[in-house]
C-alpha positions in Angstrom: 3.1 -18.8 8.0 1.0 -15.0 7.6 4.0 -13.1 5.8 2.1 -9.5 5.7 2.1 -6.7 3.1 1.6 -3.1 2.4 0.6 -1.0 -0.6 3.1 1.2 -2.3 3.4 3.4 -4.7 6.4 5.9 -6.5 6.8 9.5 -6.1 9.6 11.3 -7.1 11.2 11.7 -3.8 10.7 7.4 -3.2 8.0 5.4 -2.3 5.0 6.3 -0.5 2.8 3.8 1.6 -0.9 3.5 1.8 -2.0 4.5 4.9 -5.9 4.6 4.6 -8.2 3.3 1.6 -11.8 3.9 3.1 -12.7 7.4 2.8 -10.3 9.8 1.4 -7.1 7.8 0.3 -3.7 8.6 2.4 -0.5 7.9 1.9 2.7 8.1 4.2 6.1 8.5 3.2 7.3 5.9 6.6 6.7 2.7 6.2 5.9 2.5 9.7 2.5 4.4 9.1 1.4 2.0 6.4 -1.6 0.2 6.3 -0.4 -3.7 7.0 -2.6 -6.7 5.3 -2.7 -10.1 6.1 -1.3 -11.3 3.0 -0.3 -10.3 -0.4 -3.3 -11.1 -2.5 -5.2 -8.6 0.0 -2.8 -5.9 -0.7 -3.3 -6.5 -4.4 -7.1 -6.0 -3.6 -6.8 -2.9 -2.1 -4.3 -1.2 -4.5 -6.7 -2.5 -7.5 -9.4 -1.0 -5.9 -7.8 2.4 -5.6 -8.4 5.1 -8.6 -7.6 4.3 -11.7 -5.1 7.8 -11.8 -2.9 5.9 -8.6 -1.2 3.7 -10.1 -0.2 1.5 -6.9 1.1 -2.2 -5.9 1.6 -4.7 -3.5 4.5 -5.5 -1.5 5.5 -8.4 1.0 6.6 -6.1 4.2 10.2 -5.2 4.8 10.8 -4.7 1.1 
């Protein structure tokens, strides 16, 4: 069973979701608009690959 996951990280106002990593990096308050990966060690990929001044994580989806 895929379970996916998406790459969060906190704001003030809540979490924000990773919307795009190649280029310039967006984020998305909905969770809706978040980028979706097959599985949680890909997420963990992504948000370690992001810079090192976002500090971002991994999350199983519907969290």
């Amino acid at each position: 069973m895929a379970s996916l996951a998406v790459v969060a990280r906190n704001r003030l106002n809540g979490l924000e979701y990773l919307v795009r990593d190649a280029g310039p990096v967006e984020w998305a308050v909905s969770a809706e608009a978040a980028a979706r990966f097959q599985n949680l060690r890909e997420a963990t990929r992504a948000a370690m690959r992001l810079p090192s001044n976002v500090r971002a994580f991994a999350l199983p989806e519907g969290s």
